[in-house]
Every structure is written in C-alpha cells, then in structure tokens.
ZAKOLVO-173385 format. One line per 4 residues: their letters; for each residue x, y, z of C-alpha. Coordinates in pm, whole numbers, plus 50000, padded with zeros to 5 digits. Example, Ala and Ser with C-alpha at 12.3 -4.5 7.8 and 13.67 -1.06 7.14 Angstrom:
# residues 2
as = 51230:49550:50780; 51367:49894:50714
END
This chain:
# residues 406
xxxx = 19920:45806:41759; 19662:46148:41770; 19641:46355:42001; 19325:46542:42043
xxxx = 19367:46886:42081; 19027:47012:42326; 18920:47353:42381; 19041:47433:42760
xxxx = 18842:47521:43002; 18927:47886:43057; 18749:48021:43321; 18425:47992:43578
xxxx = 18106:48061:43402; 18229:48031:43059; 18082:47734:42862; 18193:47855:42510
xxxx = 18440:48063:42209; 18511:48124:41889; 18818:48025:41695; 18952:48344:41590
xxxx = 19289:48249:41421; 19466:47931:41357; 19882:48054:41413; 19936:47643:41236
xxxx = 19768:47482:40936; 19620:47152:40870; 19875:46939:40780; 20161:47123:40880
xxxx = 20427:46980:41122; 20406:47210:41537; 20636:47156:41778; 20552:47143:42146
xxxx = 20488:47484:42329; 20381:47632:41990; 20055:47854:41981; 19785:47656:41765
xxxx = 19535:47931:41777; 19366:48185:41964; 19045:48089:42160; 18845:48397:42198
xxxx = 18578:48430:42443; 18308:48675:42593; 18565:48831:42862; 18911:48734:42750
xxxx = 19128:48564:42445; 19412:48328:42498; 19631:48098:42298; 19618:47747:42311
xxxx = 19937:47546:42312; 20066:47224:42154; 20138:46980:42413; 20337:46738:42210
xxxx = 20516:46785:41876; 20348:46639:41518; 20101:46688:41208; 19819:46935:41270
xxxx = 19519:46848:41093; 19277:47098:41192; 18880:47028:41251; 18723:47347:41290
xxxx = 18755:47698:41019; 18861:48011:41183; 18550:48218:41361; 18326:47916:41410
xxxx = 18146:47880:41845; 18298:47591:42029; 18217:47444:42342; 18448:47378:42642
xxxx = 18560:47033:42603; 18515:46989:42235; 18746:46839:41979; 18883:47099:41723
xxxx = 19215:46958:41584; 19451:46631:41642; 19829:46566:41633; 19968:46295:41512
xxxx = 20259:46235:41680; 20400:45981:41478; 20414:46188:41143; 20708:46350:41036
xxxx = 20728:46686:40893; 20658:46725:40564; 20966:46758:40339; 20949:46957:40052
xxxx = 20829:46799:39724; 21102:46720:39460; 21125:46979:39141; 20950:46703:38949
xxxx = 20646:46744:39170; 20617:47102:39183; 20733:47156:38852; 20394:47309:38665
xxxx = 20300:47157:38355; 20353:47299:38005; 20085:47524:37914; 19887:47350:37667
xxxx = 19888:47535:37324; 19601:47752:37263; 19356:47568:37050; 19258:47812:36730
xxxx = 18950:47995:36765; 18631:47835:36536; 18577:48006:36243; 18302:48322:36315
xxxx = 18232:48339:35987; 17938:48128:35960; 17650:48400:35928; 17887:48607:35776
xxxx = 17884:48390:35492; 17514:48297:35495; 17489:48696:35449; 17733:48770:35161
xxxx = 18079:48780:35424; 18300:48586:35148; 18316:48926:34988; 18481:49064:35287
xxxx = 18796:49171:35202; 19088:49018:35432; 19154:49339:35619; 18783:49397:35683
xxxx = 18733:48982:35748; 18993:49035:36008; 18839:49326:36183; 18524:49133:36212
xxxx = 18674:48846:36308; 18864:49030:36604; 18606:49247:36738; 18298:48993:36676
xxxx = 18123:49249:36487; 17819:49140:36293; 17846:49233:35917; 17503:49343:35834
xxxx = 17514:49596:36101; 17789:49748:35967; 17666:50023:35698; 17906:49989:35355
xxxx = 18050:50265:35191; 18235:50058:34929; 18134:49925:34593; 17788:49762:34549
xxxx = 17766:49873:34934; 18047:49613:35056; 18201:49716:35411; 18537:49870:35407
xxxx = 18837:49880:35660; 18756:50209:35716; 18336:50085:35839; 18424:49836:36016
xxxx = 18696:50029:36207; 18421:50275:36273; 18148:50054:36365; 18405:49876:36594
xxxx = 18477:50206:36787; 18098:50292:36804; 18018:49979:36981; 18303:49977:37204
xxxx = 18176:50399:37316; 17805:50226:37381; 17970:49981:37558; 18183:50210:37834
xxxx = 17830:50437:37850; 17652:50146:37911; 17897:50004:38166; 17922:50338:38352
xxxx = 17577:50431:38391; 17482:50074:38552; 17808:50146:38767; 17688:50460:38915
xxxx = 17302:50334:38933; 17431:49994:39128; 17748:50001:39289; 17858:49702:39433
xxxx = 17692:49564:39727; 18059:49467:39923; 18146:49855:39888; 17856:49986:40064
xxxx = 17869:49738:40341; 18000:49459:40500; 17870:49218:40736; 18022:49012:40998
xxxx = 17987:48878:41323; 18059:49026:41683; 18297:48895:41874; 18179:48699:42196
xxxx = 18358:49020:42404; 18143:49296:42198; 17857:49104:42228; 17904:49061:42635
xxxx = 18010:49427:42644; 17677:49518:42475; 17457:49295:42717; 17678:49442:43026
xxxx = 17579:49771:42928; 17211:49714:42832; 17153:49548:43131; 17303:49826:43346
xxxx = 17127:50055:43194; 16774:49809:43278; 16859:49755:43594; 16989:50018:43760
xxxx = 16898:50347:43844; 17201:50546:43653; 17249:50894:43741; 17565:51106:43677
xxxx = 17674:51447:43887; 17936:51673:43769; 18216:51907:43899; 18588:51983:43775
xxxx = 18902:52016:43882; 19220:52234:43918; 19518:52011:43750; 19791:52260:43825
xxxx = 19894:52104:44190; 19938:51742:44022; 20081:51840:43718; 20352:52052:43907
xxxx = 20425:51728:44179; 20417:51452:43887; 20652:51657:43669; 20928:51745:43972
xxxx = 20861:51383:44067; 20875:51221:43742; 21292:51168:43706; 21366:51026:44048
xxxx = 21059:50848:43998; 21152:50619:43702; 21493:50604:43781; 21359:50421:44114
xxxx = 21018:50233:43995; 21155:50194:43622; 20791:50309:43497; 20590:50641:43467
xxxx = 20451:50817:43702; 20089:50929:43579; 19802:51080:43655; 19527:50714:43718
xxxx = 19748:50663:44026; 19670:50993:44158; 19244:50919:44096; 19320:50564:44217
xxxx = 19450:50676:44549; 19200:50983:44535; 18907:50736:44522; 18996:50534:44796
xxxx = 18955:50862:45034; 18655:50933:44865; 18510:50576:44886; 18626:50593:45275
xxxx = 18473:50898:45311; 18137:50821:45124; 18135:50404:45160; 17830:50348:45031
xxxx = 17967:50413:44680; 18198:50164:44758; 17869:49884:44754; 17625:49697:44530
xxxx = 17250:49618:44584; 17213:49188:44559; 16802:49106:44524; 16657:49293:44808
xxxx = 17063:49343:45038; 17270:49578:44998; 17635:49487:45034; 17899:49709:45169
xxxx = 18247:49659:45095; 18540:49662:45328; 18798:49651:45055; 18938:49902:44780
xxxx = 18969:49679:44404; 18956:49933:44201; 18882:49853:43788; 19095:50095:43566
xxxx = 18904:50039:43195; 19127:49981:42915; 19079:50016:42577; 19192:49707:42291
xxxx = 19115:49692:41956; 18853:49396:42065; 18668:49612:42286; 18700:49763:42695
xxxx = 18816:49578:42953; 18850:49645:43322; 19125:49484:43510; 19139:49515:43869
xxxx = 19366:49707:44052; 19371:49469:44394; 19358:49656:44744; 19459:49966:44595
xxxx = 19443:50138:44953; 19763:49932:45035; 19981:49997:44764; 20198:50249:44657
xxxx = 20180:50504:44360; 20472:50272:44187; 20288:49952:44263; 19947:50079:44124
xxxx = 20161:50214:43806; 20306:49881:43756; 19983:49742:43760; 19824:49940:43516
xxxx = 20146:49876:43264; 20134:49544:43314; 19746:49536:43225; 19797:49733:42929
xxxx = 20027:49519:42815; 19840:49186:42886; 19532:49406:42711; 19687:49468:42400
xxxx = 19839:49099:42370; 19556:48946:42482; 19685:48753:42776; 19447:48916:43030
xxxx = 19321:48622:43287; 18984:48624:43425; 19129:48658:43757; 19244:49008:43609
xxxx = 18875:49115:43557; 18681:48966:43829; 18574:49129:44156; 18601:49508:44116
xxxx = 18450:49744:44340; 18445:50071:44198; 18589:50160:43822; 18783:50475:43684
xxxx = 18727:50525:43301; 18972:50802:43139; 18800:50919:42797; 19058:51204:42819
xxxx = 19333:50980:42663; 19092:50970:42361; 18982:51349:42338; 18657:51371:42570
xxxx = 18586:51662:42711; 18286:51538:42894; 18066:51230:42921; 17846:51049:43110
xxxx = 18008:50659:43189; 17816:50346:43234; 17787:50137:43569; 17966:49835:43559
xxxx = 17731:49594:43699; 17698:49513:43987; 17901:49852:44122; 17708:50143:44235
xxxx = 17971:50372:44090; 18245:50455:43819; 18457:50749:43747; 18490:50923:43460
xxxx = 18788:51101:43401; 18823:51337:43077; 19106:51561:42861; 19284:51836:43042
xxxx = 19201:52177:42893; 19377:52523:42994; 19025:52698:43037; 18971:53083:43212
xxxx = 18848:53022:43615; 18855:53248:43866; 19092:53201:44126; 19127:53437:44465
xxxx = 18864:53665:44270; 19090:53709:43979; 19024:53545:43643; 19343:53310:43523
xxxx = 19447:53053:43300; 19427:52718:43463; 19494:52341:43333; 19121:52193:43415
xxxx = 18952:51799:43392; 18633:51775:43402; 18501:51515:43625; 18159:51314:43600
xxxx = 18051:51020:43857; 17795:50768:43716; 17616:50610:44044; 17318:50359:44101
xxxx = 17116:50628:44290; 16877:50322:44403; 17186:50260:44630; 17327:50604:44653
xxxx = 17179:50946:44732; 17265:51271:44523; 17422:51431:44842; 17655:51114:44880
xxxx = 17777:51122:44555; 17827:51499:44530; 17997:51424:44839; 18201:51216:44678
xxxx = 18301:51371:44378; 18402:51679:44646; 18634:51459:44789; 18805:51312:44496
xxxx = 18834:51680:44358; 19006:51825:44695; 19244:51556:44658; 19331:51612:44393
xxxx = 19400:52023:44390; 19548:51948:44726; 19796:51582:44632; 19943:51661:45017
xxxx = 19620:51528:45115; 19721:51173:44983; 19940:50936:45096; 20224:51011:44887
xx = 20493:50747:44874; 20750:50863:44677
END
C-alpha cells in the first residue's frame, strides 16, 4: 500500500515552500521518524518526517515551490528494502577492445604519401598532420622525420596561442557569475524591508554609551552565574531589561499605527535578531519585563540554537513589540537598523571600542557602544525617542538601576 507523503501545513498565513533538500532518495528504503526533507518557507524551514516505514519514491526535484497540501513523494509500505545486487549484477562488463583507427592515409596517397617513409608515415599518422603542408627537406623534396617533427611542434605552439588568447578574450560564463534563486525567507526579508521603508516614516537618533559599569558587573558575575543558570551571562540581557524601562518610560515606542489607530501595548515581547546562513530572523523574547537575566539568556541560546538548525516555529517569530539588533557581534561600528513592520521601533546595538571621552573634566580611556534607535516618527516624536535612547543609556552606565536578579 502508498502512502502519500503531503506537504504540512506549517503555519497561519503560509500557503507555500520550496523543497530544499531531500535527506532520502527515490527508491530507497526510510524508516519511520526519519527526516525525508527539509520544507523551506518564507519565515521558517522544518523537516518533514516519515510516518510509516517503506520505499521512497520521490515526486518533486530539490528547490522546486509547493503548495500546502500537495503530493510530493509516496511510501510504499509493503516494499522491502532493497538488498544489494549480486557480484554478477554489478560486475561491469569487459571493456570492449579498441577497434583500430581507419587508415588516414587516403589524401596522403592521392598526393604522393606512399613515399612517406615509415617513421615520417607514423608521425603523420599520429599527429593528423596533412603532408602537403609540411615543407620537405629530403630528396626530390620528400618530408623527413626531422619536418614532420617540426611541423608537428609548430602546429601544436599555434594551437596553445590560439587557445589562450580566446581564453583571456572569453572566459567562461559560470566563472563570472552564477545565477540562482532566492530562498522564500530572502525574498520575504527583502519585501519586509522594502515595505518598511514605503510605509513608514523611518528616522534614526543617536547617542553612546559608557560600557565600563556592565563590563565590570558581568565579569564579577559571570562564575557564580553559570555555575547557577548553566549558560552565559551577556550583554542582550542587559539591553533587554534596559528597554523595558525605556519602553515604560517612553510607551509610545512600545506601539504600532493600524490604518488610521494607533495601538499601544501593555506588554514587553521583545525580538532579539539573529543571524543564519539563510538570512535574519527575530525570535521573540516573551514578557521580557517578567523574567530574569538567566531566563532571557536561556532564551536567546535556545533561539540560536533552533536558528542555526532550523527548527525555529512560527510561534518563535510572531508578535514582537519592539526588536534589538546587535551588528557589534559582526564588526559595526555604527548603523542605521530597519523597522520591523509593524513596530515603531528597533535597537541597534554596535562593537565596543576603547575610544578617548571625557569623564569628570578629564580626558580617559573608556570601553564605548555606540547606540542608534530606528523609530516610525509618524508614531513617535524626536523628543520621545531621544528620550528613550537617554533612558536605555543611563541604564546601562548605571546596571543598579535594573532589576538585577542574580
């Protein structure tokens, strides 16, 4: 009996993938529980399971659209696994014996060639050289070895020229380029951001901020930390819990304009954007204003993880009110982040650079981030969000000023 293997449905609002990998091939025997292949769509990849053991035969190649619902392999549940074919059966056959090459000689002897001498017969022969081309030195003006050794090496010298000049003139299309289609996550990434940028208002303020008072706490905190939470303390849970202030302080940040309402939320999901090697993602940090430093932490390692296997849900992406994107991990010194629609804000964190500030009137050496807040300013006003930014920069100088758990 088959069993027809249907593409899941995965998630509200998402009608379609792409195939991206098959982990089984057509024909070859899956057990139940193993991963058939990886459905990839525009906000997460997943594998799809066997759900009963038997012969894969496979309906759809690898990167081609399906629809929710449709059929793209069967099992046959009655097969057995293939056994391996006897050595008769994969024994290759004898190579055949090369048949002899037909004489070249004909317009070699229409043109005198039967005066050849063996060597020089042999030459031609090998190197398919054509005898009246070949200037003879010999008597009565017969080609020697030594000609037709020479005109063999002149052609062969044209040849390589020849070769190497049309080389350098047209190298190969494949090496110059290469085409291939985006993945249904790049190409919703790409409308996200397009459509921010159409639709909203996008306007970014800037300050900085003194490192020195987190980096002191985290690193006196950091033993008795793991040894208690069994993960790292780091610096997102610090901006997490320094954004919640802030969006208390400043709630309108913490909104999102809907046709002609604006709606203000009561709650703190904050979306922490990841980086994969498909593209960002933001998973959701859930009413991060009631959990601790070691339950935000645990989060965010358990997102990465999810992230780089890609076993993120869509549960893990949905609802957001306000995002935090660290370029610093990467190297940026200072950039200017894109809304995540519908938020009115997002966060833009950057690398920690020992730069000269002064400090009680004196000039010193201090560990400094740059900070840069992206807002919908059709929603927010430039003192709100400079308020804001204020706000998440005295918490962090000052980490007393947070709840600190730990």
């Amino acid at each position: 009996m088959s069993i027809e293997v249907k593409i899941p449905p995965v998630g509200e609002s998402i009608s379609s993938g792409v195939v991206s990998v098959w982990h089984k091939k057509s024909g070859e025997h899956v057990n139940a529980g193993d991963a058939l292949f990886t459905l990839e769509t525009d906000k997460v990849s997943t594998e799809i399971v066997a759900e009963q053991a038997g012969v894969l035969e496979t309906k759809v190649p690898e990167g081609q659209e399906v629809k929710i619902g449709e059929v793209v392999a069967t099992i046959d549940d009655s097969a057995q696994a293939p056994s391996k074919k006897s050595d008769a059966e994969t024994k290759p056959e004898p190579k055949r014996e090369k048949e002899k090459a037909a004489p070249t000689g004909d317009r070699q002897e229409s043109t005198g060639a039967e005066v050849l001498s063996p060597a020089v017969r042999r030459i031609v022969e090998e190197e398919k050289l054509d005898v009246e081309k070949i200037s003879g030195t010999g008597k009565g003006g017969r080609p020697t070895k030594g000609d037709a050794l020479t005109a063999a090496q002149d052609r062969g010298s044209a040849k390589e020229k020849i070769d190497n000049r049309q080389d350098r003139q047209a190298p190969a299309e494949t090496g110059r380029f290469t085409r291939k289609k985006m993945s249904p996550l790049r190409r919703k990434i790409a409308a996200q951001l397009v459509m921010a940028q159409h639709t909203a208002a996008i306007l970014t303020t800037f300050n900085e901020c003194d490192m020195s008072a987190v980096q002191e706490l985290r690193a006196k905190s950091q033993e008795a930390f793991m040894k208690k939470n069994s993960v790292k303390l780091g610096f997102m849970s610090f901006f997490i819990k320094a954004c919640v202030e802030a969006l208390k302080a400043v709630p309108v940040v913490n909104g999102r304009i809907e046709d002609e309402d604006f709606i203000q939320n009561n709650f703190y999901d904050i979306g922490v954007a990841v980086g994969t090697e498909r593209g960002l993602v933001v998973p959701v940090v859930r009413d991060a204003d009631k959990k601790s430093f070691a339950d935000i932490e645990l989060d965010i390692a358990g997102f990465a993880v999810k992230a780089r296997e890609g076993k993120l849900r869509i549960e893990d992406l949905q609802g957001g009110t306000f995002t935090i994107s660290n370029g610093g991990v990467y190297g940026s010194l200072l950039s200017t982040p894109i809304l995540n629609p519908p938020q009115s804000g997002i966060l833009g964190m950057h690398k920690i650079m020992e730069r000269p500030v002064a400090v009680n009137g004196k000039v010193e050496v201090r560990p400094m981030m740059y900070l840069a807040l992206s807002y919908d300013h059709r929603a927010v006003d430039g003192k709100e969000a400079v308020g804001f930014l204020i706000k998440v920069k005295e918490s962090i100088e000052d980490p007393k000023k947070l709840p600190l758990d730990f």
